[in-house]
Structures are given as C-alpha cells and as structure tokens.
MARBA-143168 format. One record per residue (C-alpha): residue number from 0; residue in three letters; y, x, z. Coordinates in nm, 2 decimals. Each point is the difference from the previous one (the first is absolute). Layout:
+------+------+--------+--------+--------+
| resi | resn |     c2 |     c1 |     c3 |
+------+------+--------+--------+--------+
|  NUM |  Ala |      Y |      X |      Z |
...
+------+------+--------+--------+--------+
This chain:
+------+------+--------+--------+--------+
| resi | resn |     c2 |     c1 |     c3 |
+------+------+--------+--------+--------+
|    0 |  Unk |   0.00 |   0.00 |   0.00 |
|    1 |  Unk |   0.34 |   0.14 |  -0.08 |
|    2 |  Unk |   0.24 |  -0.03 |   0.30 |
|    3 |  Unk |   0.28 |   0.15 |  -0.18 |
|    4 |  Unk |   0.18 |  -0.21 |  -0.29 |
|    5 |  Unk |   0.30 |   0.17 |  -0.06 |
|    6 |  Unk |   0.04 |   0.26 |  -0.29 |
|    7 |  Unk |   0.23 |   0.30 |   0.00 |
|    8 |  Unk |   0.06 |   0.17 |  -0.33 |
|    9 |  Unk |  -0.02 |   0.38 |  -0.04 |
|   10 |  Unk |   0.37 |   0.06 |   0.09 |
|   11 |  Unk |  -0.01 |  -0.17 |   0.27 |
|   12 |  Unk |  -0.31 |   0.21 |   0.11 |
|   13 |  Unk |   0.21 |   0.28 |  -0.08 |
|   14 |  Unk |   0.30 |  -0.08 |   0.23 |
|   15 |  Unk |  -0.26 |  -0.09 |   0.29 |
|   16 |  Unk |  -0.14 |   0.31 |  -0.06 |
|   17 |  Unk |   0.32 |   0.19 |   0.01 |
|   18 |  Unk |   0.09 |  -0.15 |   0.34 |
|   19 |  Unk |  -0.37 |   0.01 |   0.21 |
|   20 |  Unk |   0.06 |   0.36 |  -0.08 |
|   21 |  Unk |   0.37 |   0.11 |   0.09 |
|   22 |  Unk |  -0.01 |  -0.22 |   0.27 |
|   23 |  Unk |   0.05 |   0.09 |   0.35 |
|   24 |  Unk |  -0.03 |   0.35 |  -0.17 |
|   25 |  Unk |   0.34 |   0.00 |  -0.12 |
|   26 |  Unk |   0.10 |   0.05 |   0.38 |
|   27 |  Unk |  -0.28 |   0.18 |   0.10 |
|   28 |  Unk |  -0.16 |   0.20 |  -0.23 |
|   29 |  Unk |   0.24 |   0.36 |   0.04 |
|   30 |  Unk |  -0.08 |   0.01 |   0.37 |
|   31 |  Unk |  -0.41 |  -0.03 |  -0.10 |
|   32 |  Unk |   0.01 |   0.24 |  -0.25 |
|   33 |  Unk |   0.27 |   0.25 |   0.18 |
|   34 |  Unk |  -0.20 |   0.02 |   0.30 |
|   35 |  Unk |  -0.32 |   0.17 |  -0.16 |
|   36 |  Unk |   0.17 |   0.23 |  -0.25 |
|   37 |  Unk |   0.35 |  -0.01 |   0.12 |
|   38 |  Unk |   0.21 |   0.22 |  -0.28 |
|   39 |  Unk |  -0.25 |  -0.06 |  -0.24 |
|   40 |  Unk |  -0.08 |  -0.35 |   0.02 |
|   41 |  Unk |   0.10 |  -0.08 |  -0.32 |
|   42 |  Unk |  -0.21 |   0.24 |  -0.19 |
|   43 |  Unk |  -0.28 |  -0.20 |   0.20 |
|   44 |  Unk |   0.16 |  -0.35 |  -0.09 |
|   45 |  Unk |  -0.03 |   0.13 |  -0.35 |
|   46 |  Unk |  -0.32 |   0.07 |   0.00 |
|   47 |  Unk |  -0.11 |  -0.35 |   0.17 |
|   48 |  Unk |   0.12 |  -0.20 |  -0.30 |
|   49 |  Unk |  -0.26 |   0.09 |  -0.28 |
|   50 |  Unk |  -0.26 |   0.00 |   0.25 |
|   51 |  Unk |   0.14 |  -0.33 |   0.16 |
|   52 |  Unk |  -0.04 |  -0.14 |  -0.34 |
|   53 |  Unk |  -0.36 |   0.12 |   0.00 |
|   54 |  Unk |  -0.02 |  -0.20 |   0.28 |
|   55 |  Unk |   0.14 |  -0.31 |  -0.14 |
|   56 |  Unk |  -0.25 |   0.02 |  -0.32 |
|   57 |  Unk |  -0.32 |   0.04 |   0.24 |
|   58 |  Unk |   0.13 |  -0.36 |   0.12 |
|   59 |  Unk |   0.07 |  -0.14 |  -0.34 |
|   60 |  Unk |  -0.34 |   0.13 |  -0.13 |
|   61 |  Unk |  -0.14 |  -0.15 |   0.34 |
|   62 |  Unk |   0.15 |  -0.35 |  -0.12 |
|   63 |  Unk |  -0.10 |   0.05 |  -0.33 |
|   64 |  Unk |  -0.37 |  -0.10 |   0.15 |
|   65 |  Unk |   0.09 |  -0.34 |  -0.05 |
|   66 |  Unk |   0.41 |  -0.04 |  -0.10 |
|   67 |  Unk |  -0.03 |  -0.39 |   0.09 |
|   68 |  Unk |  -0.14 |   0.09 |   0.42 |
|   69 |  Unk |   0.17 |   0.13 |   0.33 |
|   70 |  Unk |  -0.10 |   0.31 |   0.19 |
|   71 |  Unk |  -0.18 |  -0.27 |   0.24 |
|   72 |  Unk |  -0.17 |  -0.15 |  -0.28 |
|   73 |  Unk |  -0.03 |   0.29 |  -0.18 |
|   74 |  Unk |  -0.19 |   0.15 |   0.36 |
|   75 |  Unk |  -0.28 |  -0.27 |   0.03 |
|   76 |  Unk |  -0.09 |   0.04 |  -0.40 |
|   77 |  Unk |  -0.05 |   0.34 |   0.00 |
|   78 |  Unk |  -0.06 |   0.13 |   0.31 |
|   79 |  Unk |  -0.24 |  -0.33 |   0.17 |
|   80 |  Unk |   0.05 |  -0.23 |   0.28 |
|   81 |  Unk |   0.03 |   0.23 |   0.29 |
|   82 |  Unk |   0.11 |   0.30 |  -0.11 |
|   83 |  Unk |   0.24 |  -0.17 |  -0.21 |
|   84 |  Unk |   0.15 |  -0.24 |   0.27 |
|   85 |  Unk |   0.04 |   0.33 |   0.23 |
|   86 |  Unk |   0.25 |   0.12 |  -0.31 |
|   87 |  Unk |   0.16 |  -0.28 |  -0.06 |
|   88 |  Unk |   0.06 |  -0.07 |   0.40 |
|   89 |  Unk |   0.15 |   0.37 |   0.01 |
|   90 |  Unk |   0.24 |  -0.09 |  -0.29 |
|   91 |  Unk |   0.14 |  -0.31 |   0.19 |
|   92 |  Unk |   0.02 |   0.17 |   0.31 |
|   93 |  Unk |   0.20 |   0.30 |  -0.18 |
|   94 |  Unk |   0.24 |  -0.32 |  -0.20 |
|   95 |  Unk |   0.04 |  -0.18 |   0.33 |
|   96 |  Unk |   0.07 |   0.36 |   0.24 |
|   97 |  Unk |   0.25 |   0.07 |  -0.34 |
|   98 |  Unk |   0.19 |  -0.27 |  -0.02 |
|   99 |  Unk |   0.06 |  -0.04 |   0.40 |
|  100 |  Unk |   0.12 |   0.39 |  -0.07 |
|  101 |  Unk |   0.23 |  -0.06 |  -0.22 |
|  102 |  Unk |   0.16 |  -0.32 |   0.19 |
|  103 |  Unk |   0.04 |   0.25 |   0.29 |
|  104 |  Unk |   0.18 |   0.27 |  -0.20 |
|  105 |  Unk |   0.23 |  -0.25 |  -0.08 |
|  106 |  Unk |   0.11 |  -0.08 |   0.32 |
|  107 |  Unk |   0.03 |   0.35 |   0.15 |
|  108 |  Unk |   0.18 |   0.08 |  -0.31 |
|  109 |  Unk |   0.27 |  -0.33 |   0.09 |
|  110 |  Unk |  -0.02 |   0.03 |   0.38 |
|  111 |  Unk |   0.11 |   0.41 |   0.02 |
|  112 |  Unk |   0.16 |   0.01 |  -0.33 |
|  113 |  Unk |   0.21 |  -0.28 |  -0.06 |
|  114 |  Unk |  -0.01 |  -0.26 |   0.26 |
|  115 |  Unk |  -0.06 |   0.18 |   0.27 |
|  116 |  Unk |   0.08 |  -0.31 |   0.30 |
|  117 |  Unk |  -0.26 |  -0.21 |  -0.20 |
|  118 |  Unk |  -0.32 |  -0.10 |   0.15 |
|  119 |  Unk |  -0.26 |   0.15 |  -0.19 |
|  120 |  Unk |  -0.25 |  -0.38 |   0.00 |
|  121 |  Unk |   0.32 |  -0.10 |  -0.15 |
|  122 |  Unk |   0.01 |   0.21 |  -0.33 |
|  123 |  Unk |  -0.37 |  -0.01 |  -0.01 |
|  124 |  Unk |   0.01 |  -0.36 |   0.01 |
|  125 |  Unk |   0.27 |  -0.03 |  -0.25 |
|  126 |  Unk |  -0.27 |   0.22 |  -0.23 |
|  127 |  Unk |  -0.25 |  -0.22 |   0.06 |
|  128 |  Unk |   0.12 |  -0.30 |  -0.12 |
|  129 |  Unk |   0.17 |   0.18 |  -0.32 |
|  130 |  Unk |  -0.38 |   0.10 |   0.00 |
|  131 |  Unk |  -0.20 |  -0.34 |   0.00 |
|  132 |  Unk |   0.30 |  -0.12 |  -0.26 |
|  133 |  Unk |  -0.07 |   0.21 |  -0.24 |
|  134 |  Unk |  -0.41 |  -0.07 |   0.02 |
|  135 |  Unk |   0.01 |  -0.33 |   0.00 |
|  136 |  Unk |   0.22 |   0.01 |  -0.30 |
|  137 |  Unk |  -0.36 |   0.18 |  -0.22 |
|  138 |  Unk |   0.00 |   0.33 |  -0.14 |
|  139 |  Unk |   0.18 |  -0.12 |  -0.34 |
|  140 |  Unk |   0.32 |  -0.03 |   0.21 |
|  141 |  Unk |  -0.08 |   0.31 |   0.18 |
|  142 |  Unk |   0.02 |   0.17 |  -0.34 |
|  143 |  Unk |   0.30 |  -0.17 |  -0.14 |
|  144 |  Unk |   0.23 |   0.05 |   0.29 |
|  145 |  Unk |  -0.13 |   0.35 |  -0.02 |
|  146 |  Unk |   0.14 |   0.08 |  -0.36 |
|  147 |  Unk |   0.30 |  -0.23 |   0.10 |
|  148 |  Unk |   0.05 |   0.31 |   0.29 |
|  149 |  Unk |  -0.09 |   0.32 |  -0.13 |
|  150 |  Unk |   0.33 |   0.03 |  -0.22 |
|  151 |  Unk |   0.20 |   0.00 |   0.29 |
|  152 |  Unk |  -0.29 |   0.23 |   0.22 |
|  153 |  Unk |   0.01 |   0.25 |  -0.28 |
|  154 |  Unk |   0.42 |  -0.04 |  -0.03 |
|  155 |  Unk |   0.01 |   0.12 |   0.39 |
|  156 |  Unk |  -0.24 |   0.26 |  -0.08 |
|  157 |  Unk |   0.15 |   0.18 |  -0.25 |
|  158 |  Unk |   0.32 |  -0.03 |   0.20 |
|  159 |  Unk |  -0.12 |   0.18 |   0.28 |
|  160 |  Unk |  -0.17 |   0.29 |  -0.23 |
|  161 |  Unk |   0.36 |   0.01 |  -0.21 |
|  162 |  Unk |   0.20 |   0.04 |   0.31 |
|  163 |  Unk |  -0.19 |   0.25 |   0.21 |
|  164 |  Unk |   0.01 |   0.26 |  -0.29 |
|  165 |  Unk |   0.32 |   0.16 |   0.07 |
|  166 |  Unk |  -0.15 |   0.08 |   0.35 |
|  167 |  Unk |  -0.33 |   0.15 |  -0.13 |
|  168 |  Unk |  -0.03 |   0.33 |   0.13 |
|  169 |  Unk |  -0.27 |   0.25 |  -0.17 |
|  170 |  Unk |   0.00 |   0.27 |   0.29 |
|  171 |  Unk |  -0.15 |  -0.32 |   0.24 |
|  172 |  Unk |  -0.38 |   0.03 |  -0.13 |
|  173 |  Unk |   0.04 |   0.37 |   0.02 |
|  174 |  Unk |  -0.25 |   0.18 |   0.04 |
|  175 |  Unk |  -0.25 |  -0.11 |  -0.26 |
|  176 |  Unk |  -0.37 |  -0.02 |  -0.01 |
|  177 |  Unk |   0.01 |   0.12 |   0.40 |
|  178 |  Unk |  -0.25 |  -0.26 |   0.08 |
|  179 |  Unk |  -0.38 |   0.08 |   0.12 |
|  180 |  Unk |  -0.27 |  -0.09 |  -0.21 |
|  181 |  Unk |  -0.16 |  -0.29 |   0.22 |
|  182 |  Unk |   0.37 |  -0.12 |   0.12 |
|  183 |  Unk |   0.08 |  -0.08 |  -0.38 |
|  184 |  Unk |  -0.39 |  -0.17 |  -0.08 |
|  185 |  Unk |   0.07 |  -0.21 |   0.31 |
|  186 |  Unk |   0.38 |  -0.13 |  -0.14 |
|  187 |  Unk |  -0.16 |  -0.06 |  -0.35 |
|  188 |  Unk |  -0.30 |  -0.20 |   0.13 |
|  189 |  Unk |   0.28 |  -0.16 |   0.21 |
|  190 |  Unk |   0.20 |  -0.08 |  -0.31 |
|  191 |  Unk |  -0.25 |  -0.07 |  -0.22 |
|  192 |  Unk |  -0.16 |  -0.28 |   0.23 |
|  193 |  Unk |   0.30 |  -0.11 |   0.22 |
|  194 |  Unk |   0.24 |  -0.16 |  -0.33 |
|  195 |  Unk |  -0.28 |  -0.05 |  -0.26 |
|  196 |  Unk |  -0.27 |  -0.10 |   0.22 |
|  197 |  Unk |   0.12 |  -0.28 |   0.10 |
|  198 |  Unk |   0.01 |  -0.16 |  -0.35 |
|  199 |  Unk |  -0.34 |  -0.13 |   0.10 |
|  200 |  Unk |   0.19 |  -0.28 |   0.07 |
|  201 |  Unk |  -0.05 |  -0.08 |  -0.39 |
|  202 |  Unk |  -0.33 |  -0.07 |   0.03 |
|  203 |  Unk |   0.06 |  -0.33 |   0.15 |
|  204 |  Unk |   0.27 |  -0.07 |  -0.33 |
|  205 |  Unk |  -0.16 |   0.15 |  -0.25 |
|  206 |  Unk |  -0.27 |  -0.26 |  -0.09 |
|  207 |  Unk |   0.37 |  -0.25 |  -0.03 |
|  208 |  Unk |   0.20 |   0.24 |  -0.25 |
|  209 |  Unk |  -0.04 |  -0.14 |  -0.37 |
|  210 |  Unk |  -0.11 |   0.30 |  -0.11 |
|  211 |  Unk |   0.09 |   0.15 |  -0.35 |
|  212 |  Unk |  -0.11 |   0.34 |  -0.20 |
|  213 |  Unk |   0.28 |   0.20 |   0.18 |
|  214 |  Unk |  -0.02 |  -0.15 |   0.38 |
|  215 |  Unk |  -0.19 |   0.35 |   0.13 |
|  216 |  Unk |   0.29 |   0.23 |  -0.16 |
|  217 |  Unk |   0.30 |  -0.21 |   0.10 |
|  218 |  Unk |  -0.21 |   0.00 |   0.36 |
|  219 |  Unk |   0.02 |   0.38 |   0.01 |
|  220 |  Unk |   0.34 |   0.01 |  -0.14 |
|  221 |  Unk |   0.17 |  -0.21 |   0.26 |
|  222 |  Unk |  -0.22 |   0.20 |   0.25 |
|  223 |  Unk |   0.11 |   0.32 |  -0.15 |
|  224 |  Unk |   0.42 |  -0.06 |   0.01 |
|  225 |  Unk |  -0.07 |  -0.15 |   0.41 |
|  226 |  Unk |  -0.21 |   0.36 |   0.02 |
|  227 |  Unk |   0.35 |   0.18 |  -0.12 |
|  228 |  Unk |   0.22 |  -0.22 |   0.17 |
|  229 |  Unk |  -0.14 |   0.06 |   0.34 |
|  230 |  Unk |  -0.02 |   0.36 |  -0.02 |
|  231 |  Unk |   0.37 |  -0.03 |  -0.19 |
|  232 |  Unk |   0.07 |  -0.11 |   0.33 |
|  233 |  Unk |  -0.19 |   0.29 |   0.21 |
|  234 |  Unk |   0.18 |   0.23 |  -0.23 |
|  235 |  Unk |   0.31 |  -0.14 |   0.12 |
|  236 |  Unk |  -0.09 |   0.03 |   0.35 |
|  237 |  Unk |  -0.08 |   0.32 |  -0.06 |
|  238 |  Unk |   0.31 |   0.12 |  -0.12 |
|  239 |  Unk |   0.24 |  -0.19 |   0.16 |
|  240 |  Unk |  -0.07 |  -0.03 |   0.36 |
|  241 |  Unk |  -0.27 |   0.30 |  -0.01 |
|  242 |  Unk |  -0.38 |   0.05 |   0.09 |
|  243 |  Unk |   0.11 |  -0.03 |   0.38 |
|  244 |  Unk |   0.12 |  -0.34 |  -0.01 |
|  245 |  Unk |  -0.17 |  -0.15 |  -0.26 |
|  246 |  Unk |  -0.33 |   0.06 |   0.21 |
|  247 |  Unk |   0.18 |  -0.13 |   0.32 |
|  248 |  Unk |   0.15 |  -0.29 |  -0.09 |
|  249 |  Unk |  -0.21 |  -0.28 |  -0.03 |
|  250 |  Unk |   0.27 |  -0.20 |  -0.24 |
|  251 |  Unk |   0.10 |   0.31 |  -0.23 |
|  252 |  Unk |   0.05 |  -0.20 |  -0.32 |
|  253 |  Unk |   0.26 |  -0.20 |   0.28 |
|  254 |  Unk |   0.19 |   0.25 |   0.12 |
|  255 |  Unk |  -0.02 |   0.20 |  -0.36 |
|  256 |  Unk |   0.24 |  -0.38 |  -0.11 |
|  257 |  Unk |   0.19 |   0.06 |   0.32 |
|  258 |  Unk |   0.10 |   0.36 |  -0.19 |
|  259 |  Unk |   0.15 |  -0.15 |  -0.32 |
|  260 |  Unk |   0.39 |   0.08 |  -0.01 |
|  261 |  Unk |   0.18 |  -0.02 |  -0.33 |
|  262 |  Unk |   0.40 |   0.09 |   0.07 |
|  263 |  Unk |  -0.02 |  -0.17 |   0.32 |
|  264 |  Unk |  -0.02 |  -0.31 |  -0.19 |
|  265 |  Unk |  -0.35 |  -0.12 |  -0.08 |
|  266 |  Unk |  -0.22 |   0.05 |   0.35 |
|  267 |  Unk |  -0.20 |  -0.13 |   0.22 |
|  268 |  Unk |  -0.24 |  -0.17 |  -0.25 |
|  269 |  Unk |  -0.29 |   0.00 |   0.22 |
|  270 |  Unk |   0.01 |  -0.38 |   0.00 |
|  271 |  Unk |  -0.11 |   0.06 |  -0.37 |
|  272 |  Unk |  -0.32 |   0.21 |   0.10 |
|  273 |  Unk |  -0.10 |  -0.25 |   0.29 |
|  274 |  Unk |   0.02 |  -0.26 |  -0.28 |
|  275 |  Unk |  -0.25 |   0.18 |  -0.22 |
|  276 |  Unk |  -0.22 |   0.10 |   0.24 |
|  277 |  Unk |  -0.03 |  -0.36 |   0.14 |
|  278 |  Unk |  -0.04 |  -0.15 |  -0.39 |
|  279 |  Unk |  -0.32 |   0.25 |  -0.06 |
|  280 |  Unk |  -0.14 |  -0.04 |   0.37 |
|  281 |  Unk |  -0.01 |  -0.39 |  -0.03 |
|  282 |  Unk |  -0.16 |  -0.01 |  -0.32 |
|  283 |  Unk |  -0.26 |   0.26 |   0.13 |
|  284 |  Unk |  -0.07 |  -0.19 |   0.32 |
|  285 |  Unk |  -0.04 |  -0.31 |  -0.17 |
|  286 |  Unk |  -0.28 |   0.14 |  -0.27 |
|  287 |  Unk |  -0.17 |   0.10 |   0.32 |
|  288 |  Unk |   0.03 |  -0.32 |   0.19 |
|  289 |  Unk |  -0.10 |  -0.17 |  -0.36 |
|  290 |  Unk |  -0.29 |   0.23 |  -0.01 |
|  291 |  Unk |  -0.13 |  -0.07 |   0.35 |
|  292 |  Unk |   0.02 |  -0.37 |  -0.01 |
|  293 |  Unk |  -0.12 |  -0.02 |  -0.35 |
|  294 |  Unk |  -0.31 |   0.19 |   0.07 |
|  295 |  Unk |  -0.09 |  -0.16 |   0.32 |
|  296 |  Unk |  -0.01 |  -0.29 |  -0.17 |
|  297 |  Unk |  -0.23 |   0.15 |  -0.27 |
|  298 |  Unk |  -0.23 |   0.16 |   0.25 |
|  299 |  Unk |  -0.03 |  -0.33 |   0.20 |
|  300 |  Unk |  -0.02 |  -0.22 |  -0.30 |
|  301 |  Unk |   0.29 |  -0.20 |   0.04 |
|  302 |  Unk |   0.14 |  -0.24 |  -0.29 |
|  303 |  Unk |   0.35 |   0.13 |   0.13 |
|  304 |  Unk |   0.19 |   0.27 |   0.16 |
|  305 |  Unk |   0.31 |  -0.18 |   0.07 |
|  306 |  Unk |  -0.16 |  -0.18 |   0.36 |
|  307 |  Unk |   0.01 |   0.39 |   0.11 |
|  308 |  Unk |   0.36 |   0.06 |  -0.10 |
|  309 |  Unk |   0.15 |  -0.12 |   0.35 |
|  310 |  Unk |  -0.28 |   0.14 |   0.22 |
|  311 |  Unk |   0.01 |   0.33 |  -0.15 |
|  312 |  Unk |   0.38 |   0.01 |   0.03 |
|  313 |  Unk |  -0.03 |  -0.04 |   0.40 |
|  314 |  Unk |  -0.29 |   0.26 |   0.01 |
|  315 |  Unk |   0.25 |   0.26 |  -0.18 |
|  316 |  Unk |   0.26 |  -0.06 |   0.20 |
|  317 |  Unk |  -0.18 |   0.06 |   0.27 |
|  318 |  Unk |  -0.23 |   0.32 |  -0.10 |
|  319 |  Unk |   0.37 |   0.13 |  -0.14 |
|  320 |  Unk |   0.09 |   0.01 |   0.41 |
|  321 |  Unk |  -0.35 |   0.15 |   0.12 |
|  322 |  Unk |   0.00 |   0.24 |  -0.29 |
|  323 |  Unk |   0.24 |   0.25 |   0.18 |
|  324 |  Unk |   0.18 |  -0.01 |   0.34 |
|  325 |  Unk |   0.29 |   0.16 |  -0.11 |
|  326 |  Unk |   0.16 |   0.18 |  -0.34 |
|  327 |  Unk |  -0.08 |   0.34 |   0.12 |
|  328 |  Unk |  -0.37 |  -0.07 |   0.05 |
|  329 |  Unk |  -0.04 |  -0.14 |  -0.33 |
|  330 |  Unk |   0.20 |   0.31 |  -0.18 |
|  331 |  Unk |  -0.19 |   0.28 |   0.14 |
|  332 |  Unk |  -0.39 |  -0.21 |   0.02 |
|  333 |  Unk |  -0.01 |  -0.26 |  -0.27 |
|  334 |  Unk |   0.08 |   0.21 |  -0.31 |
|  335 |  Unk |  -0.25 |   0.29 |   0.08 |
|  336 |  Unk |  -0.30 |  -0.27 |   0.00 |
|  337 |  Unk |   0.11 |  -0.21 |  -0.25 |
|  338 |  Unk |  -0.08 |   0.23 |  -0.30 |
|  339 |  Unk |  -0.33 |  -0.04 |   0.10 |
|  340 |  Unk |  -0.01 |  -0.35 |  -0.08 |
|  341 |  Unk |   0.14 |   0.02 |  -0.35 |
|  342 |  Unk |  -0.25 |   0.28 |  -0.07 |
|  343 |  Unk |  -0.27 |  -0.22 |   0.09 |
|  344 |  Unk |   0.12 |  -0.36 |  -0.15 |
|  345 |  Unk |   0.15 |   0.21 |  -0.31 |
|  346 |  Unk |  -0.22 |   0.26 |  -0.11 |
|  347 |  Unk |  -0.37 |  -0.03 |   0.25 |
|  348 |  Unk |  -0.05 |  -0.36 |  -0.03 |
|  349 |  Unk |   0.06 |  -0.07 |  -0.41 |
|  350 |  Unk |  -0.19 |   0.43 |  -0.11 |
|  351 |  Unk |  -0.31 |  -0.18 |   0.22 |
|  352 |  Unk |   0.02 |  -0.32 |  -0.23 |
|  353 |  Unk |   0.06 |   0.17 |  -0.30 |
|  354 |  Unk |  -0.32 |   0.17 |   0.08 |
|  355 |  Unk |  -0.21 |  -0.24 |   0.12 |
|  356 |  Unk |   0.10 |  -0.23 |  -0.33 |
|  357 |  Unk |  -0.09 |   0.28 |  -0.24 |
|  358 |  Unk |  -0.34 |   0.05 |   0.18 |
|  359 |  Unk |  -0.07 |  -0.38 |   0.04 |
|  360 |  Unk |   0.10 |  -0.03 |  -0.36 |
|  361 |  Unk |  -0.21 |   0.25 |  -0.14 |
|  362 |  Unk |  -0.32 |  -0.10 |   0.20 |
|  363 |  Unk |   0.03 |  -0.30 |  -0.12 |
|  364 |  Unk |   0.02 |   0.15 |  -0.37 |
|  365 |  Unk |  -0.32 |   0.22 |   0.05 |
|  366 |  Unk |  -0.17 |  -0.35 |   0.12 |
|  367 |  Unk |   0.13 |  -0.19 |  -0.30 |
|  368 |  Unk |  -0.16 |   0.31 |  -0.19 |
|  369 |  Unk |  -0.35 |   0.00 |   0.14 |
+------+------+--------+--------+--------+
C-alpha cells in the first residue's frame, strides 16, 4: 500500500537536497572540521566532498533496488523479516533522535543568540507547530515552498561570502599541511559522514520524486554546490576570524555575519545568516520528522501516517529536552558520536544490501539455470 501520495519533481528533489545538507551545517560545520585539523581543515573539507558524493551514490545505488520502495520497505525485501525489521527499526530511531536534534539546535541557537530572555519550551514549541504545519500540508507543498525559499536562502548566502572577502586573510591558515596523519583521516571521515551522511534522509523521498533520465546527476550536482558552499564557508572562518576561533566558537558562520563592515554603513547582517540557517534547518528537520512517521507507518502497516503526526510532535518536543541538559553538553558530546550514526545508516546499512541483493539475485539465477 502506498502511504505517500504526493509527488515532487526532480527540482524540487534538488532544493530538498540542497537544504538536508547545509542545514544546521551552515552554523556549525567550521567548528567540526576546525577542531580535528585546525589550520588545515579545509584541505580536509576538500577532500570530503568527492568522497561525500561516493557516499551519496552508495545510497542511490542502494534505492536503485527497487526506485518505487523505502529503506523500511526496501529492509524486509531484501534483508527478511527479522533481520530486516532490526534495520528498519535502527533507521527510525536514527530519523526520530535526528529530528528531535535538530528542533533543539534551534532553540539553543534562539535562546543564547538572539533571544536570550526567552524560555527555551517556548521557541521549541513555536518550532513544533511550524513543524506539524508543514506535514500535514504533504510532501508536494514541502517541495513547492522549498523552491519558493531557496532564492532568497541562496540571495543571503552569497551576501555573506561577498561581504567577508575584503577581510580574508591568507596568513590565518598558516602553516600548511601541519596536521598528523590520523588527526586529518579523522576530520575527513568527519566531513565525509557528518554533511553527506545525513542525505539518508532521501531514502524515505526517493520512491515519491518523478523521476527522469537526469534525476541522479542533478542529485549529485545540488549535493556537490552544498559540498562547496559549506566549506566556502569553513574557508571563510578560516580566514577571517582564524583556526583559533573558528574551532571555539560553536556559531562561527554567526559571529563571521557579525564581522561584515562596509564603510561603516552596511553591518550587522547577522539577522540575514540566522535567516538562512533557520530556512535549511526547518526543511531538514521536517524530511526527518516526514521520514519517521512515514516509515512507522509502513513498518506497522498502517493505511496512514497522518494519525501519527500529532503524537510524534509531542514525543519530539520532549526527547529535544532529554536529549541534552544544557548547550555545552551537547557541543562537546553529541557531535563526536553522531558520525557514527551517519556511517552506519549512510554507508554500513545500504554496502550490506547491495550485497546481500546481488547474492540473492544471483542464487536465484544459478537456480533458474539448473
């Protein structure tokens, strides 16, 4: 049975695409990466993107099983029953953990950033709701509103690269290739699987994208100019504010808006980076919210997922509280265990049903055979 009616066409899988991987990377990414390789972090952001796209054609090839199923479904074909359900129980628990994540990043990001006397249940709650909106309204919408937004994401962007030029200093990432050997394998892996891994999100909208001869390349082309932006960005960092600070502060893309000064006269456009950042980190929590519910419903054999909608919206908003008592705990423990996940849900989970397809698929040929 086919939960999801809604279509989205190949652009709008593009612009989706675009924002589940920026997003909350925009903010955080130069503090990630700094803190492995420091000076040379973006020799090591450079090298994540063609193997990030490696990545990302793993998953496609993964999907490619059966272009019309889910990861869940996908799971129980290939892999059986059991074995299959334990999969596609560890992908909803990694959408459900994701999307509480990344409705708590946006309240600590509101509550020390901007409004600081707010009650954090307050922004969360105000997240929530823009949330459950945008879900009940179907994944059609979702992509609409999307290219309706990413004009104005990509505007605010190019703004912020523009204006931090004249500040770029070439001395900051000084001295070069001064990195050990298992420092810099551990910031690639780190930026390999941290942005790009988390485009497993897809495989829950990938059955729903009308697909055409070119959807796989305009896939890894959107992926590819996010892969540049961001480490545009850690560049940035890098050479504006230094190695230093771009490791230390949390919010560096933030504070690198904070730094724009033409003639005294156009400042203090960090309003205009909060705006992006909170553009690509809704539409990225939402896939992951639309993900969850969508394939709880599949794995429970529902004929909807909308009933689960509302009671998944009060279990995030609660496991976005539990998830970290404080900002500083989830800066310095989340992020070191969370690449783990990606690795697993992005590159473990679809090489062992790649391989157990092929095998099933050519037993069954030798049978046919014989």
């Amino acid at each position: 049975m086919n939960l999801e009616k809604d279509r989205i066409s190949t652009a709008q899988m593009m612009m989706l695409a675009l924002f589940s991987l920026i997003g909350e990377m925009a903010l955080v990414y130069p503090a990630a990466i700094t803190t492995g390789a420091h000076e040379d972090a973006w020799i090591a952001g450079l090298i994540s993107i063609p193997l990030g796209l490696a990545i990302v054609k793993l998953m496609v090839s993964a999907s490619n099983i059966d272009p019309t199923k889910t990861i869940i479904e996908l799971s129980l074909q290939v892999l059986g029953k059991w074995v299959g359900g334990v999969v596609a129980l560890s992908y909803l628990f990694f959408y459900l953990i994701a999307a509480s994540t990344y409705v708590r990043e946006i309240e600590d990001f509101m509550c020390t950033q901007i409004y600081e006397a707010t009650p954090g249940g307050v922004i969360r709650f105000m997240a929530i709701v823009l949330l459950v909106y945008g879900l009940r309204l179907g994944l059609e919408t979702l992509g609409r509103a999307a290219q309706i937004f990413f004009p104005f994401f990509a505007f605010f962007l190019i703004c912020l690269i523009v204006l931090l030029f004249p500040d770029v200093k070439i001395e900051r990432i000084h001295p070069i290739l001064n990195t050990p050997f298992p420092d810099m394998l551990h910031t690639v892996m780190f930026g390999v699987f941290y942005p790009f891994g988390e485009i497993c999100v897809f495989f829950m909208v990938y059955p729903y994208v009308q697909k055409q001869s070119n959807t796989s390349r305009n896939l890894f082309i959107s992926l590819l100019i996010g892969g540049v932006a961001l480490n545009l960005i850690l560049f940035l960092s890098l050479t504006v504010l230094g190695a230093y600070f771009s490791e230390h502060e949390f919010y560096a893309a933030y504070i690198l808006a904070q730094r724009v000064n033409i003639a005294n006269f156009l400042q203090r456009i960090e309003a205009l980076m909060a705006t992006t950042w909170i553009i690509s980190t809704y539409f990225k929590t939402v896939l992951f919210f639309h993900a969850f519910v969508l394939g709880t419903a599949q794995l429970l054999k529902l004929k909807s997922y909308r009933p689960l909608i509302f009671p998944v919206a009060f279990l995030i908003y609660g496991l976005s509280h539990l998830i970290a008592k404080d900002i500083i705990f989830y800066v310095k423990e989340i992020p070191a265990y969370w690449v783990d996940w990606d690795l697993t849900h992005a590159f473990a989970f679809p090489l062992i049903l790649l391989i157990v397809y092929h095998i099933r698929k050519r037993i069954n040929q030798n049978n046919q055979t014989t």
